[in-house]
N, C-alpha and C positions, 0 to 999 in steps of 0.2 A: 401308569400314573396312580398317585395314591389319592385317596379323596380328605380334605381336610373333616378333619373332626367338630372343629366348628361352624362350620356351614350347613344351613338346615335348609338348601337346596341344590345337596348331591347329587338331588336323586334327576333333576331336570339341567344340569351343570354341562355343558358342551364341553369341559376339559375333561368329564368322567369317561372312562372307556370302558366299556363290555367286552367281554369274554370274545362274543365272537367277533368284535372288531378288530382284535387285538392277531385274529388268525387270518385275517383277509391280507396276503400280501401281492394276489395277480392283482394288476390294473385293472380298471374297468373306468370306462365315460360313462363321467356325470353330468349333470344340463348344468349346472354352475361352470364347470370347466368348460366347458362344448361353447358358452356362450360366452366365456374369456376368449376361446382361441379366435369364435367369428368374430367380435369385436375387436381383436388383434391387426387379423385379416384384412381389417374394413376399414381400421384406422391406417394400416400399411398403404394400401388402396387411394384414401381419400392424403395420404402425404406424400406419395408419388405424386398422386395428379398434380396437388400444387405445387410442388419444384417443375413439373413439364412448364404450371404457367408461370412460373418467375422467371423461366431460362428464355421462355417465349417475348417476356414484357424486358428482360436486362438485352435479347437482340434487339428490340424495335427500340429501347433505347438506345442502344450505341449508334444505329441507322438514323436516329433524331439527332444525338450528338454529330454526327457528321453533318450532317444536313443542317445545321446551328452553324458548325463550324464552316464552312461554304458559304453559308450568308454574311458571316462576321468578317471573314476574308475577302469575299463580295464588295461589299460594303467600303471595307476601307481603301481597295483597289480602286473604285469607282473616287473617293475620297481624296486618294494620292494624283492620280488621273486629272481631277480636275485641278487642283493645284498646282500639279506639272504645268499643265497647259495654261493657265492665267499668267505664270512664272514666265515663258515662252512670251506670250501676247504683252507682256509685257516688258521685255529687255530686248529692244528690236534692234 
């Protein structure tokens, strides 16, 4: 990289490169990277967990939906039931 000419801080400039940085091409860990990858890791981690509990809370939902649905069918059986029967008791 080249350094601008008018810039009178070259010399502290993060886009300036040095000689020898310029010959460093093995890898090497740095704590900035080290602490993207854990924090990678961790967010991987913490977004598994919560799909285990949404898959957990969408079965105890469908188990409630049923269990609604049973009541509601309940309900109107018990509803039909008795109108049957007053229907009867009353066309003798």
């Amino acid at each position: 990289m080249q350094r601008n000419a008018s810039c009178w801080v070259c010399q502290r400039c993060p886009r300036a490169m040095r000689v020898s940085e310029m010959r460093v091409k093995e890898p090497f860990a740095c704590a900035p990277a080290m602490r993207l990858e854990a924090h990678e890791r961790v967010s991987k981690l913490q977004i598994d967990a919560m799909n285990d509990k949404f898959a957990r809370i969408e079965l105890l939902m469908e188990r409630l939906e049923k269990r609604l649905w049973l009541t509601v069918y309940g309900v109107a059986g018990v509803i039909l039931a008795e109108a049957f029967q007053s229907l009867i008791n009353t066309a003798p």
